[in-house]
C-alpha positions in Angstrom: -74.9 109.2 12.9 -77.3 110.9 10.2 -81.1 111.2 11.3 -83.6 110.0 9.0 -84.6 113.6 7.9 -80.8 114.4 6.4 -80.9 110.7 4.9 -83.8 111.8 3.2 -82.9 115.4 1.8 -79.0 114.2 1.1 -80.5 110.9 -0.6 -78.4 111.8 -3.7 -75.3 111.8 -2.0 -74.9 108.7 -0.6 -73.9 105.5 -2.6 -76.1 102.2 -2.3 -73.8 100.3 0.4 -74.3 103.6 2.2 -78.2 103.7 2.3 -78.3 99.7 2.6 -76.3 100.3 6.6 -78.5 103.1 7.5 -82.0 100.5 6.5 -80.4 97.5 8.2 -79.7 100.7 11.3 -83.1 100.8 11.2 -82.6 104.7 10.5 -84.4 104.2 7.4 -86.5 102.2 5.6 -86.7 101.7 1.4 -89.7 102.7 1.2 -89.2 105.8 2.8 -85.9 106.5 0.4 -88.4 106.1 -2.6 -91.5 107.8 -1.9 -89.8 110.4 0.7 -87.0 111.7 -1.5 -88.9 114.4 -4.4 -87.6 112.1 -6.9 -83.4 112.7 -5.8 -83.5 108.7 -5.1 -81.7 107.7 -8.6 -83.2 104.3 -10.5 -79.4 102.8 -10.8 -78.8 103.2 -6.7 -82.6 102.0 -6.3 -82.0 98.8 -8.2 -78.2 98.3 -6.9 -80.3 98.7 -2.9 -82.9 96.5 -4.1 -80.6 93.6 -4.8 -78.4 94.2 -1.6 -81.4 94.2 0.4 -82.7 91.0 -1.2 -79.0 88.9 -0.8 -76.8 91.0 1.1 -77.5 89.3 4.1 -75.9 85.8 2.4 -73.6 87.9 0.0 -71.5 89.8 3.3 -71.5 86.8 5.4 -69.7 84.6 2.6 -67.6 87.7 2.5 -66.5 87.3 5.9 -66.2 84.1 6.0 -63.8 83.8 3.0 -61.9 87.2 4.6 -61.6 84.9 8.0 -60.8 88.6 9.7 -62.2 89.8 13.0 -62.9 93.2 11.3 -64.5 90.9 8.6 -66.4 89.0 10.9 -67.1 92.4 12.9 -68.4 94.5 9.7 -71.0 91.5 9.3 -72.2 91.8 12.8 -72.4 95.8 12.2 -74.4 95.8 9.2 -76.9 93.4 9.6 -78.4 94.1 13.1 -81.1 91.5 12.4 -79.1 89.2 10.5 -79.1 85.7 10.2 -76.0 84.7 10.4 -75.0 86.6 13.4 -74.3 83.3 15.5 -72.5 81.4 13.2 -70.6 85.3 13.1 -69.7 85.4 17.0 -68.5 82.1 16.9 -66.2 82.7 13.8 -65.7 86.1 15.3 -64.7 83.9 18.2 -62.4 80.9 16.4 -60.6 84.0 15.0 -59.5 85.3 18.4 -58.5 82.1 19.8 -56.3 81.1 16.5 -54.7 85.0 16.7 -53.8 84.1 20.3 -52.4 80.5 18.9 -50.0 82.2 16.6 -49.0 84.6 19.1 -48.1 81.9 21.8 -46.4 79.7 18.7 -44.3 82.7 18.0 -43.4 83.4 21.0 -42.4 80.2 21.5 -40.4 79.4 18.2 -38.2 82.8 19.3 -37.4 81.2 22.8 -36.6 78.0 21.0 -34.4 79.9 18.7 -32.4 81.5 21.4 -32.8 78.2 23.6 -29.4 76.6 25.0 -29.8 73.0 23.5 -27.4 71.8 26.1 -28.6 73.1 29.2 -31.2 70.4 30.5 -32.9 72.9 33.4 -33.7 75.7 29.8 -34.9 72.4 28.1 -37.1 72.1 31.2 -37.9 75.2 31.1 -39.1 75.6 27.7 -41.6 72.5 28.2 -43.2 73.6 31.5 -43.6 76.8 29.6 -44.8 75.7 26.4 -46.3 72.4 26.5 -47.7 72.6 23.4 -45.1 73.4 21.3 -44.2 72.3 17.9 -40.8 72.0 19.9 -41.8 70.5 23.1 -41.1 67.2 21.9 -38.0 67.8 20.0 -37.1 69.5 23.5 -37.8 66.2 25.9 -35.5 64.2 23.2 -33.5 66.4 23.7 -33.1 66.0 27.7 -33.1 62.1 27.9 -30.2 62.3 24.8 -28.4 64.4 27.1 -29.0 62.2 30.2 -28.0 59.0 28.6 -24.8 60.9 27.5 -24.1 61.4 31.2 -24.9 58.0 32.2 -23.0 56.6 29.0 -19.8 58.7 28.9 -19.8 58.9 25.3 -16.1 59.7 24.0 -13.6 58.5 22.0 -13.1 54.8 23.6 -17.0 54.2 23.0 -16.8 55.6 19.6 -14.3 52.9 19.0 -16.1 50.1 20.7 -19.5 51.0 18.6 -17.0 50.8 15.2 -16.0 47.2 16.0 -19.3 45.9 17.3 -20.9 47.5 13.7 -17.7 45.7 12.0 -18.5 42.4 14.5 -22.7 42.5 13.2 -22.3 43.1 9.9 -19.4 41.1 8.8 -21.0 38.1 9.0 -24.0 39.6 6.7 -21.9 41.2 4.6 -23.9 44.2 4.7 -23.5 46.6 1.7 -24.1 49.4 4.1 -20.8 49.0 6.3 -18.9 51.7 5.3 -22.0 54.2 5.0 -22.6 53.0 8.9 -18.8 53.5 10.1 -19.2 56.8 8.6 -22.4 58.1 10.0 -21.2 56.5 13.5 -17.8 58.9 13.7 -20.0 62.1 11.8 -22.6 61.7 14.8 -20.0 61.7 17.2 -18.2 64.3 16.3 -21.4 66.8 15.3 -22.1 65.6 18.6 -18.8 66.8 20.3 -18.2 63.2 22.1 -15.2 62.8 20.0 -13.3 64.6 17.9 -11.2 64.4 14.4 -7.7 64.9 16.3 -9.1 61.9 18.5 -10.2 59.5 16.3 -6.4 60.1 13.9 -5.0 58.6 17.2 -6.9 55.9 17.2 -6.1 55.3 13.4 -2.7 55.9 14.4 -2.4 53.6 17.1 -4.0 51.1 15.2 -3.6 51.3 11.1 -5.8 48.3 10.8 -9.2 49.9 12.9 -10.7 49.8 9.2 -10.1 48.2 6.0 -9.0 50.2 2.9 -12.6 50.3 1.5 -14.0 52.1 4.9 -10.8 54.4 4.7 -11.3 55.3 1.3 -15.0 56.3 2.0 -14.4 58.6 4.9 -12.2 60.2 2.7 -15.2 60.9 0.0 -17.1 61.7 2.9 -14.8 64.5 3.7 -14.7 63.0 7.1 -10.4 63.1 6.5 -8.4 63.3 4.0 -5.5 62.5 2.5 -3.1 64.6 4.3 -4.4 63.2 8.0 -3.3 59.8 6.4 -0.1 61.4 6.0 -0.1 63.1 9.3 -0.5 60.1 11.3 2.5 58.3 9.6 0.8 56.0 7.5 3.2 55.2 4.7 2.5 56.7 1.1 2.6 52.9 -0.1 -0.3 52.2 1.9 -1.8 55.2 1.0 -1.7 55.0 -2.9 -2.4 51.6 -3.1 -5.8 52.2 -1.4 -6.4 55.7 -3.4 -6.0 52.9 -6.7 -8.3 50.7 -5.0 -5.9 48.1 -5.1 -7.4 44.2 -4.2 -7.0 40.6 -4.9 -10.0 38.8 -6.3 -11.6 35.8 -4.1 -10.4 32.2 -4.4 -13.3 30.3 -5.1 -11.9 26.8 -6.8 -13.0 23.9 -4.8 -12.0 20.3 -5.0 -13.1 17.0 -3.1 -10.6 15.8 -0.8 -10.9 12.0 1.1 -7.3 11.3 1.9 -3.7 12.6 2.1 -2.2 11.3 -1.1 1.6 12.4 -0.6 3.8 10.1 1.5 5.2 12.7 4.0 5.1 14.8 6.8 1.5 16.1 7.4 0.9 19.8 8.4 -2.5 20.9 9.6 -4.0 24.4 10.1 -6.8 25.1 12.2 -8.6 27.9 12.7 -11.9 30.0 12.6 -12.5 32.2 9.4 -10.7 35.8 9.7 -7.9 34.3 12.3 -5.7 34.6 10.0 -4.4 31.4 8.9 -4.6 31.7 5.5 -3.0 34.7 5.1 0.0 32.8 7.3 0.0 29.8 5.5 0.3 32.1 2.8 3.4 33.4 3.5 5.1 30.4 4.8 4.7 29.0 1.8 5.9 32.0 -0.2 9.2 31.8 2.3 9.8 28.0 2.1 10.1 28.5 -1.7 12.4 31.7 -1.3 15.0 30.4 -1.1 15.5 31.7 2.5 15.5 28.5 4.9 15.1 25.9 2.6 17.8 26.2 -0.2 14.7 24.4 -2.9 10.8 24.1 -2.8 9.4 21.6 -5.4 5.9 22.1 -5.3 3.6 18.8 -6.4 1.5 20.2 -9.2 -0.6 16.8 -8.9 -2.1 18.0 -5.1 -5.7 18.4 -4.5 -4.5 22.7 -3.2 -2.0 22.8 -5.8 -3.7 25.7 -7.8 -4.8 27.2 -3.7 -1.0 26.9 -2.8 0.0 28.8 -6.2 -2.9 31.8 -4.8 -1.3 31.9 -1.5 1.8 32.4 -2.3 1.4 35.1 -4.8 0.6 37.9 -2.3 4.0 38.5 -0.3 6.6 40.8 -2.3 9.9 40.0 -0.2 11.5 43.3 -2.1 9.8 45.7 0.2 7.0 46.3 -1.6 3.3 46.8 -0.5 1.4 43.6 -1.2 -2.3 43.2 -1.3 -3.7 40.9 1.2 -5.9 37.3 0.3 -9.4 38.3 -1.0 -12.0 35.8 0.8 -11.3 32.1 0.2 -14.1 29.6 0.7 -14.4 29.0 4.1 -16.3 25.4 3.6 -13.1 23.9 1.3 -9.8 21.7 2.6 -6.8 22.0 0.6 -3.6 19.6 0.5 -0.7 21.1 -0.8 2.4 18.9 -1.2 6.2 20.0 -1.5 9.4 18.8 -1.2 12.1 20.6 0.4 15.5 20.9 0.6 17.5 21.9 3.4 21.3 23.5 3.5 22.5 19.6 3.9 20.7 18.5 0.6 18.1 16.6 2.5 15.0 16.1 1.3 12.2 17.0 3.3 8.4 16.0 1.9 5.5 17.7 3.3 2.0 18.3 3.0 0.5 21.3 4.3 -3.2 20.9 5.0 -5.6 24.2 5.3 -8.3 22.9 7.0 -11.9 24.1 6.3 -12.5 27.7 8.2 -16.1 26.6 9.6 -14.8 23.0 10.9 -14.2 24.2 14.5 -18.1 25.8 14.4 -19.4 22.8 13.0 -17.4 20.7 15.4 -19.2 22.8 18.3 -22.5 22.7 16.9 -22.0 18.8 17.0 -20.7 18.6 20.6 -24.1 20.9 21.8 -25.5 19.0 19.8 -27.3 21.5 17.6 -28.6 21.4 14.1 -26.1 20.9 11.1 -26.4 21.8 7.5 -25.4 19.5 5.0 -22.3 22.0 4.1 -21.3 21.5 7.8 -21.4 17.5 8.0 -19.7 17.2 4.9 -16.8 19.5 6.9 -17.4 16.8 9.7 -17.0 14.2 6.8 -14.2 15.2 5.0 -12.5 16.0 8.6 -12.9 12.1 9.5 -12.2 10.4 5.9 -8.6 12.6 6.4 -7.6 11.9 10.0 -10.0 9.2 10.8 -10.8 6.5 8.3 -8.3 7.1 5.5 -5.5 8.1 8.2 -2.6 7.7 6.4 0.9 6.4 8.8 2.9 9.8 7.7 3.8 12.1 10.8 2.0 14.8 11.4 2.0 18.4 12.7 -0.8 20.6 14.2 -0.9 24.2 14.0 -3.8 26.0 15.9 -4.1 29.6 15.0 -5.2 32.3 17.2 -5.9 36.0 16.3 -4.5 38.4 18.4 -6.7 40.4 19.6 -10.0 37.8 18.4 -10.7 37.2 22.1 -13.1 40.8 21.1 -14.8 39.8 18.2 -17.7 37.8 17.9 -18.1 35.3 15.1 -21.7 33.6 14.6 -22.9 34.9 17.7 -19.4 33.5 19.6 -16.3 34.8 20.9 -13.3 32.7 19.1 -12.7 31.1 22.4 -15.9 29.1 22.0 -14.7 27.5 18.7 -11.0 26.6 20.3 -12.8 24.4 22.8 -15.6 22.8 21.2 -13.2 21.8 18.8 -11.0 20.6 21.6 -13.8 18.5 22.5 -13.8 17.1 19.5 -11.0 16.2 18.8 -10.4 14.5 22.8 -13.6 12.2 21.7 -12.4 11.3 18.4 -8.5 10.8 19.5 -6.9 12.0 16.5 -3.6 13.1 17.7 -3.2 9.8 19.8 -1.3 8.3 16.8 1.8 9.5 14.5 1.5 13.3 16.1 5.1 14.7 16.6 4.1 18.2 17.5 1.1 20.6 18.2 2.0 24.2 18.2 -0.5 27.1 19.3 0.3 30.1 16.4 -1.2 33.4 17.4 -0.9 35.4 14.5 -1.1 39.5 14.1 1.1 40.1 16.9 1.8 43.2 15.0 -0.4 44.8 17.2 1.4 44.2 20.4 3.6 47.0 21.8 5.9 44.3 22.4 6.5 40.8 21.7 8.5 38.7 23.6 7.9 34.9 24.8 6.2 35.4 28.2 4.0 38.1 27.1 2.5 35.5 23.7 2.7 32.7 26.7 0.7 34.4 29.1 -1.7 36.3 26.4 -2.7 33.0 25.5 -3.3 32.0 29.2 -4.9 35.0 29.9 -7.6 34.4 27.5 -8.0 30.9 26.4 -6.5 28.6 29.3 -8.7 26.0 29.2 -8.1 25.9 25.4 -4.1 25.5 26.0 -4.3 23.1 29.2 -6.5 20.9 27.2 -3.8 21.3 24.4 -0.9 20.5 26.7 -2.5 17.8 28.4 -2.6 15.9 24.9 1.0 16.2 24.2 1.5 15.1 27.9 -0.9 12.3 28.0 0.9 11.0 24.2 4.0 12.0 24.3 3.9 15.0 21.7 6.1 17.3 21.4 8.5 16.4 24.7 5.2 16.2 26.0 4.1 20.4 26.1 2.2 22.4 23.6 4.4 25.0 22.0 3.1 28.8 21.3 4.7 30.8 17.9 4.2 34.7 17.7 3.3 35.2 13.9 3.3 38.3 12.1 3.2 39.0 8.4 4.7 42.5 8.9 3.4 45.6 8.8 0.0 45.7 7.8 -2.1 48.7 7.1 -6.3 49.4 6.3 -6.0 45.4 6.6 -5.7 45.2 2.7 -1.7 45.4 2.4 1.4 44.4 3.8 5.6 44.9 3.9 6.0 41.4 4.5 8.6 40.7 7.5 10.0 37.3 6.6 11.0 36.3 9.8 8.3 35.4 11.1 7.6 33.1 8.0 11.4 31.4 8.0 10.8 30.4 12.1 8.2 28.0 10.9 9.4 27.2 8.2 12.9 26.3 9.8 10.1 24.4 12.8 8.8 22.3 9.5 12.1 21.3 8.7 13.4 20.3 12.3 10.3 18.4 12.8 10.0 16.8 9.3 11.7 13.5 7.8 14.1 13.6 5.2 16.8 11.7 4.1 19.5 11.9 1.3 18.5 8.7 -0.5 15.6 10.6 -2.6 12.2 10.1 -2.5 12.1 6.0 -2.2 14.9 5.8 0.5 12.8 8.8 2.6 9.6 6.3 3.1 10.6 4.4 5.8 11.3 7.6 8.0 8.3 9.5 7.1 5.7 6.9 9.3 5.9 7.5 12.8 6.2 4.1 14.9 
């Protein structure tokens, strides 16, 4: 450090800054540098001293303070020995050190969450006991309860499944828009996730070719979740998969008309069932076989029914040339159709029937009325219609029941209600009102889709349908005991439309189809004597 004395004889060698440290020193003082000096103290460094002395106090702290450095903050504290700023300049000096210490933690933490196991609960541990506050620390104790609730869950391939249908169960009653976006963030998740894998899940869509419709298919594949060739892999046939790559679909039936009585003097065929059981798709294709030609040798459709237009959409969508066909797009589920034919066996009898599709939503409106809940006005005009046809216009014709049962519905909940629900209330129903007391020659349980079984035979439908809706088939068979229907037993019928794939499209098996056709026949009147000499055996009594 200079003394005063070479401060004062080197004066011309130092530069203002210079001279302003050594007055605010206190090693020298201005007045000494101008009167001390023999005239080396230059006018320029005078005046640039001057104006330091009279602002540099204000001028060096905003320095430091915009430089927000400790050797900022420290150069401050240095040159101004008296200045006031200097406790605002230890605490910045202060804030500094603590914030450099900050970083230093927060790096060292972001490296040992870098090289961090995100699997290994006891490092997750670790990491927040170590840094608790961490960016990460968070991030890290999600982290541990996802993996715990994997461990209590057992996420895999089976639950992956289960979470499909119950998104397919919730949303197809709200026809969300968001469906197939959902599927496919649910199988991405669990496979970034490792619970299930690609290979796994192609099983699954092996095993069952009808897990998703073609629309979900078709947007894994944009998703890159599969592709094409897995399609292939798995066995699903070409057929299948072009007509889903063309987006190939049948547009909705919406055509509704009023109906208040059965108008054709025959045998009377009803189908019941809940929305998505699959009745219309069956009714469908028994109608499309009883005019093939196959059982019955001629179908004369009546073109003046109340369904005639329905029947004609029904029985448009089963090729019998081994071609894909493309399922039934929605049909109103609120609407009853009466479709009248006659047919003509291999003994030239005439056989007239009228098949009746009754409303999808009657057997939940005929629940909601037995607990006694709230009814729309939709739902008692389903109730209304429902009594004008069997109750107060009950025509005298015979009459046949067919309840239909999806295979495999017993797991899918339909307005907050498993399909067994339905089967019974309507049950109820029906026990109250006493509609199959009079002119009922048979009741037949149909389950339909048995497609899906490994194998079909007659026990395994039978006990199927015991196994999960007893009640419904005692109550059933009790009926034909208690009126004499059907030598006094409910019958069951396996139906299947064939093979059916992304539930959009089918090789129609035809079989199925002629057996009720062929049970139509054996349970319908006829006679040889035309249309006028057929009335007297069409009433039942």
């Amino acid at each position: 450090m200079p003394t005063k004395d070479y401060i004062l004889d080197n004066v011309a060698g130092y530069k203002a800054e210079d001279l302003y440290g050594f007055i605010n020193k206190g090693l020298v003082t201005f007045d000494e540098l101008c009167n001390d000096t023999n005239g080396e103290f230059s006018p320029k460094v005078r005046q640039e001293l001057k104006r330091m002395l009279e602002h540099g106090d204000d001028d060096e702290w905003a320095s430091a303070q915009a430089a927000h450095t400790i050797e900022a903050v420290q150069h401050y504290l240095d040159t101004f020995a008296e200045g006031k700023f200097r406790p605002e300049a230890r605490a910045l000096k202060a804030q500094i050190e603590r914030e450099q210490a900050d970083a230093a933690a927060q790096e060292s933490a972001e490296n040992d969450w870098d090289a961090l196991d995100k699997n290994d609960i006891d490092a997750l541990n670790d990491f927040v006991t170590n840094n608790p506050d961490s960016v990460h620390a968070a991030e890290a104790n999600q982290r541990i309860n996802d993996l715990l609730l994997d461990s209590i869950m057992d996420y895999d391939i089976d639950t992956l499944i289960d979470e499909i249908k119950q998104i397919l169960n919730e949303e197809e009653n709200t026809l969300s828009k968001n469906l197939n976006a959902n599927i496919a963030n649910k199988i991405r998740s669990y496979i970034d996730n490792g619970y299930a894998t690609k290979a796994e899940f192609l099983d699954k869509l092996r095993e069952d070719c009808n897990l998703l419709n073609a629309s979900a298919v078709k947007h894994l594949i944009d998703e890159h979740l599969i592709t094409i060739a897995d399609l292939s892999g798995i066995g699903i046939d070409k057929q299948f998969i072009k007509a889903m790559l063309n987006d190939q679909q049948t547009d909705d039936y919406t055509c509704t008309r009023n109906l208040d009585r059965i108008h054709k003097q025959s045998t009377e065929v009803y189908f019941w069932g809940i929305p998505s059981s699959g009745k219309s798709c069956a009714l469908g294709a028994i109608l499309s076989v009883a005019g093939s030609g196959r059982v019955a040798k001629v179908m004369d459709a009546d073109t003046a029914s109340q369904g005639y237009g329905y029947m004609t959409y029904l029985t448009s969508h089963f090729p019998q040339n081994g071609k894909v066909g493309t399922l039934l797009g929605r049909t109103p589920v609120d609407a009853f159709y009466e479709m009248g034919f006659d047919l003509t066996d291999d003994g030239n009898r005439t056989h007239p029937i009228t098949c009746i599709d009754m409303a999808g939503e009657l057997m939940t409106c005929m629940f909601k009325s037995n607990a006694g809940m709230r009814l729309e006005d939709g739902e008692l005009n389903m109730l209304d219609t429902m009594t004008k046809v069997l109750i107060d216009n009950r025509s005298t014709n015979r009459k046949i029941h067919f309840f239909v049962i999806e295979y495999g519905g017993e797991e899918r909940i339909y307005n907050g209600y498993h399909q067994d629900v339905f089967l019974d209330g309507a049950l109820s129903y029906i026990k109250d009102t006493g509609i199959f007391k009079k002119e009922t020659d048979a009741i037949f349980i149909m389950v339909t889709k048995v497609d899906k079984m490994k194998r079909v035979t007659r026990d395994a439908i039978t006990q199927y349908v015991k196994d999960n809706y007893l009640g419904f088939y005692n109550g059933l068979d009790k009926i034909c005991c208690d009126n004499e229907i059907n030598g006094k037993r409910v019958e069951i019928v396996a139906f299947s439309l064939g093979k059916v794939c992304f539930q959009s499209y089918c090789k129609f098996d035809t079989k199925p189809a002629e057996n009720v056709v062929d049970i139509m026949l054996k349970h319908s009147a006829s006679n040889h004597g035309g249309k006028l000499g057929i009335i007297g055996k069409i009433f039942r009594g």
